[in-house]
Phi, psi and omega in degrees: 000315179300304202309320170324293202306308189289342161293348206254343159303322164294315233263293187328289168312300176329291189302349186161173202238145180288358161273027184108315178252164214265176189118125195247288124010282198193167153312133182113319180307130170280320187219171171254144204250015207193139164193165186256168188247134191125178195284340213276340220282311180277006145110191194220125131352286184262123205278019200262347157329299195301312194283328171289355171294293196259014163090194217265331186273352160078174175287175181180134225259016196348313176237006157241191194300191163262152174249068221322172184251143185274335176284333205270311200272004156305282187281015176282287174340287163305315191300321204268355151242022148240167190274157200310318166321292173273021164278320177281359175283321139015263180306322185249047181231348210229321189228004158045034187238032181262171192265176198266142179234109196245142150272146162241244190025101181272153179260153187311124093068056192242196218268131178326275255252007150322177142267124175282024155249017166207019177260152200305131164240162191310325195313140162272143178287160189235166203240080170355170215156129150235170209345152140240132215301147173293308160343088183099025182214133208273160197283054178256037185132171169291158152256126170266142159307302182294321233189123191300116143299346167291309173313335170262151186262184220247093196251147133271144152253125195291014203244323197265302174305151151070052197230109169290170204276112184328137190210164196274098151011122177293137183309155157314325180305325163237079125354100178282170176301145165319155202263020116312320175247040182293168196290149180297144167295143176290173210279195180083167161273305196280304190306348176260323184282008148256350147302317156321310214265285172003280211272354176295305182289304172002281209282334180276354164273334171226115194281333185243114143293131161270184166245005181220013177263186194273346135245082171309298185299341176276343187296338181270355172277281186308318210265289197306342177203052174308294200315320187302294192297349199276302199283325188309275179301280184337303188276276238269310188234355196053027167275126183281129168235125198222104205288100182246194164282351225242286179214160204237105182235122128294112173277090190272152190261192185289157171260354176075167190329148172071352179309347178081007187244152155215159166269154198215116181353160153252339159280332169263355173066346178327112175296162185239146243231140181288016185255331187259321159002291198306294196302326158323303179306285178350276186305329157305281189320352174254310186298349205270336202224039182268152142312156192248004107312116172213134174309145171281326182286348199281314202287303174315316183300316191253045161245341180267343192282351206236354161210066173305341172307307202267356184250013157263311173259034136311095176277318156287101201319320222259011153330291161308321200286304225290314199282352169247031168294315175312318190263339193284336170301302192262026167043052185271327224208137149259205188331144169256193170284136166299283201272110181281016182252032162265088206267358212257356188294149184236161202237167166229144210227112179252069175335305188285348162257007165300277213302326186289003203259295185297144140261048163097140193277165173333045180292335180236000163286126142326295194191154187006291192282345193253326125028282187283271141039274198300295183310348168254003169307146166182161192294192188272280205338302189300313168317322193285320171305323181305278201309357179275330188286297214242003159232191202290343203176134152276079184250182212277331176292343204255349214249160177295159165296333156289346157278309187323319184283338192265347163285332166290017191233329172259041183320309200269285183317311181302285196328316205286282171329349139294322158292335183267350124351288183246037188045020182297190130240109231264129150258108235234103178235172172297337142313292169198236213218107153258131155297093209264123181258136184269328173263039147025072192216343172256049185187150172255004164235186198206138184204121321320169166199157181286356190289170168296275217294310183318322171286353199265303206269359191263306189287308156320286198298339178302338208252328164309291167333293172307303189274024194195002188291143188266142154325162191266139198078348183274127163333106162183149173283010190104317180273173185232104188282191193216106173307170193265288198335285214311315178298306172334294199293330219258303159313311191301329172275348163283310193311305196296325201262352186220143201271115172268140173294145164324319192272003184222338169259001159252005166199117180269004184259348202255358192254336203261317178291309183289322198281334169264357138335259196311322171297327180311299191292348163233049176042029152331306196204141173231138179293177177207152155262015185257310171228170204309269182274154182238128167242123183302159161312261184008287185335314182326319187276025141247007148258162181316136160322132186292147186251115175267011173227050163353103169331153199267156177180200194248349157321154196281359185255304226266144191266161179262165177305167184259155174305179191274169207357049132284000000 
């Protein structure tokens, strides 16, 4: 009967939206893969609805066991056999809550129809210098021989900077208004289209808004211009957006295989291990139907009692703590224990934001890869809108032949309605598109950046660009490939020339890894199995402009003369 009852809960989210109107991801979406179980998944309007069905506490198991949810513990299953590439494909095919990732710093203004290896870039000029002893100097960036660390430039990122401290859901009794009677949009045209753009940008950096979480102050933005926003993410990206008094969930869909996401310590930045997915997914499948006082040793005994398989092959001890840092981050959770072994600590448990977290477990997936499959179905318009929306660069080599064709044919139109949507800037080259955010506020990595490793991977891609850039008429399909001597030599001329943190001049693999990482993730560079690295067009705008008419010579840059009386 349950498994029924939970076929009929999936069925629900697939077929339609609780206002009514269909679509289960979004619009675009071939099917919604994910529903939480029971009558609640597809929902009340109002999730304040939801709580009143079972009294303020929801149902609750006070002396007997938890009772996992079968889909949630299904994808537990999966997460704990798959490899790290595709657990994170995984996390954002199963739980759509990564951020949206932009490059900024816009480039001087050229003709669409450029080669970004050979169009106006983004580079700063750098300021000579010389060295200064490491000695007495706090770890905020590099010092250059060459190049003024003052001098580069300074991005935040709005997904990462300034993020205050987690606080607990407001008692009910203060009550924001019902969502029939929120306060009237203020009067004028321009203050509701930058509160639009505002609470828009919100949501695609955080997909789950709280009304007490660190960004609180945008939730009355998002509430005062839901209807707006709804229709807005629907028509545009095919996202289910869905608003309450509480919280505010952008259901986002997948990205399919290879995306490049990961989930993360939120305090230690610690990528998470497909063991630790698993114990995520786990501990949801428990949370979704918890008491909302729940012991902490209660909730660990019944994550080993409800998958003793995954807590015998968990290769990671710090597995449990990262996944439930994770949900006390999306206030899945309040406080944890300072001490983890104080199993008698009692947690308070936020059923409704437990259900918001999934977009729902495997109901309609075979398995994992179809899992990932599916959540990234969308018509060519939608699919294409997505990937503009939420990564760093579109090119056209990258896309099937029905998007490719519907991004040439909406070259100028598709981009611009997102920018203006999202306050982006469309960067338009003969490869494809990128969407530029310039106050690097819509991304969760930031190029440039003040950290050491951002500044690192910034000199390294500059000096990849200079050597490997292809001439205009010289033969390439677009990637470049990149020798490992070259990544090598290049790192080795940053160590000698710029004051490195101690953990990276006593391990040059550990400097070489986070730095093609990070080149990676906001697609710079890509792997091949044929050679180490690939270097993308893009890369291109963040080195010195190419000189496209070279004294003539024997260099690996320089063109030979030209004949005579030409």
């Amino acid at each position: 009967m349950e498994q029924q009852e939970y076929a009929v809960g999936a069925t629900r989210v697939a077929a339609g939206r609780p206002d009514g109107r269909r679509g289960g991801a979004g619009r675009g979406t071939a099917a919604a893969v994910l529903a939480v179980r029971g009558p609640e998944a597809a929902g009340p309007a109002d999730p304040a609805d939801a709580a009143g069905e079972h009294g303020a506490d929801g149902p609750q198991e006070p002396d007997g066991a938890l009772s996992p949810d079968p889909g949630l513990l299904r994808l537990a299953h999966w997460f704990a056999a798959a490899a790290p590439g595709a657990a994170d494909d995984l996390c954002t095919a199963s739980f759509g809550l990564y951020p949206a990732r932009h490059l900024g710093a816009a480039a001087e203004p050229g003709d669409p129809g450029v080669s970004w290896w050979h169009g106006p870039t983004a580079h700063t000029a750098a300021v000579p210098r010389a060295r200064e002893a490491r000695e007495g100097r706090a770890d905020g960036g590099l010092r250059r021989a060459r190049r003024d660390a003052a001098a580069l430039p300074v991005v935040r990122s709005g997904a990462k900077s300034g993020r205050p401290g987690r606080h607990r859901r407001p008692e009910r009794t203060r009550a924001l208004p019902e969502l029939p009677g929120d306060a009237p949009e203020p009067a004028g045209e321009e203050l509701p289209d930058a509160e639009r753009r505002i609470a828009a940008r919100l949501l695609l950096a955080h997909p789950l808004v709280t009304a007490s979480g660190p960004h609180a102050d945008g939730f009355p933005l998002i509430r005062r211009h839901r209807d707006w926003l709804v229709e807005r993410f629907d028509t545009l990206l095919g996202y289910r957006l869905v608003v309450g008094p509480w919280h505010a969930r952008l259901c986002k869909a997948g990205l399919g295989p290879g995306a490049a996401r990961r989930l993360e310590h939120p305090a230690t930045g610690a990528p998470f291990t497909p063991a630790g997915y698993a114990q995520l997914a786990l501990a949801l499948a428990l949370l979704v139907d918890a008491p909302e006082q729940l012991p902490y040793g209660r909730l660990l005994d019944a994550m080993r009692s409800a998958a003793p398989d995954l807590a015998a092959q968990a290769a990671d001890p710090d597995a449990p703590a990262m996944a439930l840092a994770a949900l006390a981050d999306w206030q899945v959770l309040g406080d944890l224990p300072a001490d983890p072994a104080d199993t008698a600590f009692v947690l308070t448990v936020d059923r409704e934001l437990a259900r918001a977290v999934p977009a729902g477990p495997p109901a309609l997936a075979a398995d994992a890869a179809d899992l990932i499959r599916r959540a990234a179905e969308a018509e060519p318009a939608t699919a294409v809108r997505r990937l503009l929306a939420e990564t760093p660069a579109v090119l056209a080599a990258d896309l099937p032949e029905d998007r490719r064709a519907w991004l040439h044919e909406h070259r100028l139109s598709g981009p611009a309605a997102l920018a203006d949507f999202l306050g982006l800037e469309a960067e338009l080259r003969a490869e494809g598109v990128a969407l530029l955010d310039p106050a690097a506020e819509l991304t969760d990595l930031a190029l440039p950046g003040t950290g050491t490793l951002s500044q690192a991977a910034l000199l390294l891609v500059e000096g990849l660009v200079e050597e490997v850039r292809p001439l205009p008429g010289e033969a390439t399909e677009g990637d470049v490939p990149i020798a490992d001597a070259l990544i090598d030599g290049l790192l080795g001329d940053i160590a000698d020339d710029h004051d490195l943190p101690a953990r990276y001049l006593a391990d040059r693999t550990a400097l070489r890894r986070d730095a093609l990482d990070l080149l990676h993730r906001l697609g710079l560079i890509t792997p091949t199995p044929r050679t180490t690295w690939l270097l993308r067009p893009p890369a291109a705008r963040y080195a010195p402009a190419p000189d496209l008419h070279p004294t003539p010579g024997t260099g690996r840059h320089s063109r030979p003369a030209a004949p005579s009386g030409s």
